[in-house]
C-alpha positions, 0 to 999 in steps of 0.5 A: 893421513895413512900410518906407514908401518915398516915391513914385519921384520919377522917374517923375512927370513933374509933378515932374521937368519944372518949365514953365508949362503954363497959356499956351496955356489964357490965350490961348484964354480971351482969344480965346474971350472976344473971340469971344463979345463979337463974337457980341453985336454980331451976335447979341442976347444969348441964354441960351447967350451968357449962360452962355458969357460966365459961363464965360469970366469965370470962367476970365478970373478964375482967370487973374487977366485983368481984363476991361476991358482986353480 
């Protein structure tokens, strides 16, 4: 039989160094937001606002960000 030996620990950096990582994506989905909002009031909605918007909502609702209080 084959040992089967676990995977080295150590040199998966994940596992060794516990942090939060997802801060700065939070703040750039927030600021991305309030761009795009700034970019109606300027703009009409287009496509392109339509389909951004529908991107930063979901990245917002992975989050768990509610959009009214932006």
């Amino acid at each position: 039989m084959s040992s089967i030996s676990k995977r080295p620990r150590r040199l998966n950096y994940a596992v060794n160094n516990k942090r939060v990582k997802s801060t700065s994506k939070v703040w750039n989905a927030v600021k991305h937001f309030e761009i795009l909002k700034r970019r109606v009031e300027l703009e009409w909605e287009t496509k392109w606002l339509s389909n951004a918007f529908l991107i930063v909502w979901k990245k917002l609702k992975k989050y768990w960000i509610k959009t009214n209080n932006i």
